[in-house]
C-alpha positions in Angstrom: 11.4 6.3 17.9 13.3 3.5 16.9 14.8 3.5 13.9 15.9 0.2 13.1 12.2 -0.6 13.0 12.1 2.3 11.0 14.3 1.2 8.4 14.4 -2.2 8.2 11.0 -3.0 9.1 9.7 0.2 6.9 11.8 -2.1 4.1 9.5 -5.7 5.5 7.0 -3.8 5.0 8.1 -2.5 1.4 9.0 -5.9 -0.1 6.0 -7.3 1.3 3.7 -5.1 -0.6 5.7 -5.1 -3.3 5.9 -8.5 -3.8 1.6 -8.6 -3.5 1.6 -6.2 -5.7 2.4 -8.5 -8.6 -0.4 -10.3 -8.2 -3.1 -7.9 -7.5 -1.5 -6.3 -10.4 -2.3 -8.9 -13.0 -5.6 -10.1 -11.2 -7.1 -6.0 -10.4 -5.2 -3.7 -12.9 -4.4 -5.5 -15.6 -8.0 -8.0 -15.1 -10.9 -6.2 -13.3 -9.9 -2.7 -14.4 -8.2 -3.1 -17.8 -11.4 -1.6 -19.8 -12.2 0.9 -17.0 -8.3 1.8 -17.3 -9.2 1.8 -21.4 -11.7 3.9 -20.9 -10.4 6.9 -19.0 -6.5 7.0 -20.6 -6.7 11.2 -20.3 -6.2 10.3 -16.0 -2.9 7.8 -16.6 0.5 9.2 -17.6 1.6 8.9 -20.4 4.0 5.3 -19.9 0.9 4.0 -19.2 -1.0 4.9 -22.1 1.7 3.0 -24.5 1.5 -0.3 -25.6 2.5 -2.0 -23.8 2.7 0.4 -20.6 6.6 1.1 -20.2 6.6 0.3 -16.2 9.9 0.4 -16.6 10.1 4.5 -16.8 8.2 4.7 -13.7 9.6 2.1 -11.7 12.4 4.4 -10.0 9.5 6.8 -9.1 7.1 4.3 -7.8 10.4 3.1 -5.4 11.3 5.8 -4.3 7.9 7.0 -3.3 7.0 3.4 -2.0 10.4 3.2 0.1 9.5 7.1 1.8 5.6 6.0 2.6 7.0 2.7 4.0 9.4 4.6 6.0 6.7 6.8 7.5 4.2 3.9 7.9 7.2 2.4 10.0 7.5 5.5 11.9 3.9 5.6 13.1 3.7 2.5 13.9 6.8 2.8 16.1 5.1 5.5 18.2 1.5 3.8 18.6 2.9 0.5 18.7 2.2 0.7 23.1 -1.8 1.1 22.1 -1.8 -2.1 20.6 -2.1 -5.8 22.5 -1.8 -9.1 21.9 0.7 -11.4 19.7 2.9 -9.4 17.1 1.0 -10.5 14.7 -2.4 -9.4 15.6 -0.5 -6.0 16.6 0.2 -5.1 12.7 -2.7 -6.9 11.7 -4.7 -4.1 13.5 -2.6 -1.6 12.7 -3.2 -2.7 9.1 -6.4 -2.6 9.8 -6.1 1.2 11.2 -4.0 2.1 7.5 -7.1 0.6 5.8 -9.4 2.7 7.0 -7.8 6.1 6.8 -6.6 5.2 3.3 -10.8 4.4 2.5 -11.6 7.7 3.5 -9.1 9.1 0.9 -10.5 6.9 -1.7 -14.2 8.8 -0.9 -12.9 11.8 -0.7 -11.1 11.9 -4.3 -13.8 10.1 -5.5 -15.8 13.4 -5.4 -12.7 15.0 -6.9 -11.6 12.9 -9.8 -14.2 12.1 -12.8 -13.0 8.0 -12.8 -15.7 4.9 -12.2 -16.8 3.7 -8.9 -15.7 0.3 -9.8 -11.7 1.6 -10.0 -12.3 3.2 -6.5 -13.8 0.1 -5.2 -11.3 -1.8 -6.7 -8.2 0.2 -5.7 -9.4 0.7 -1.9 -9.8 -3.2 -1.7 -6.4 -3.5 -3.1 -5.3 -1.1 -0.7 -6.8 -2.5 2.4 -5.0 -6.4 1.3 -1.7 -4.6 0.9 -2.1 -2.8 3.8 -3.2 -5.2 6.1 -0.7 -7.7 5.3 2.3 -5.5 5.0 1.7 -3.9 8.5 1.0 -7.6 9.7 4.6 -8.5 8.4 5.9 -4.9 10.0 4.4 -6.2 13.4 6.5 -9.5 13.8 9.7 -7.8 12.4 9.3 -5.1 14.8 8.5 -7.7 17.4 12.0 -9.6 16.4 13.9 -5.7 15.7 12.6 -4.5 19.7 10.0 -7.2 21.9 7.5 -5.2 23.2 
């Protein structure tokens, strides 16, 4: 395990999705899904459900949780890292790849679970998959610069 991959690529990785997530924020939550989100306020917390949605009251939560699954995303990819060949680049980019589709199988699975539209799971696994796939593709070439394979 190598932990400044861990922590300072886990914290690439973090800010890179972060960063996307502004965008797919105001073109899939606050666009696509606004009258789905409408729809079904009983799901959403409460900050949410204000006008406007006080993002602000979750924000420490959402970093906190972001920075620990960045952290473990780092981790993993640390340990597979060997499996994978080819450029950095296309190293996370698979990897990403890999993330996206465990975290779609999630997305069916709670599907069955939780009484919300098709069109927010669709939506939210695309979402996913973009984040995912660029933020380990951005992990790969600073854990490339961090430790050369």
């Amino acid at each position: 395990m190598n932990w400044k991959i861990i922590l300072i690529g886990g914290v690439a990785y973090y800010v890179t999705i972060f960063v996307l997530s502004f965008i797919s924020g105001q073109v899939v939550h606050e666009g696509i899904l606004d009258p789905a989100y409408r729809a079904t306020t009983e799901f959403w917390r409460p900050e949410l459900n204000q006008d406007p949605p006080d993002m602000a009251a979750l924000m420490p939560m959402w970093i906190f949780n972001g920075l620990v699954g960045a952290f473990v995303v780092a981790a993993i990819y640390t340990w597979i890292r060997p499996a994978f060949h080819g450029p950095a680049w296309r190293r996370g980019l698979t990897y990403g790849l890999i993330l996206s589709l465990l975290g779609s199988t999630f997305s069916l699975g709670y599907s069955g679970v939780f009484n919300l539209p098709g069109e927010i799971w669709f939506w939210w696994t695309i979402e996913m998959a973009v984040l995912f796939i660029v933020g380990a593709t951005v992990l790969g070439l600073v854990a490339e610069k961090l430790a050369p394979e």
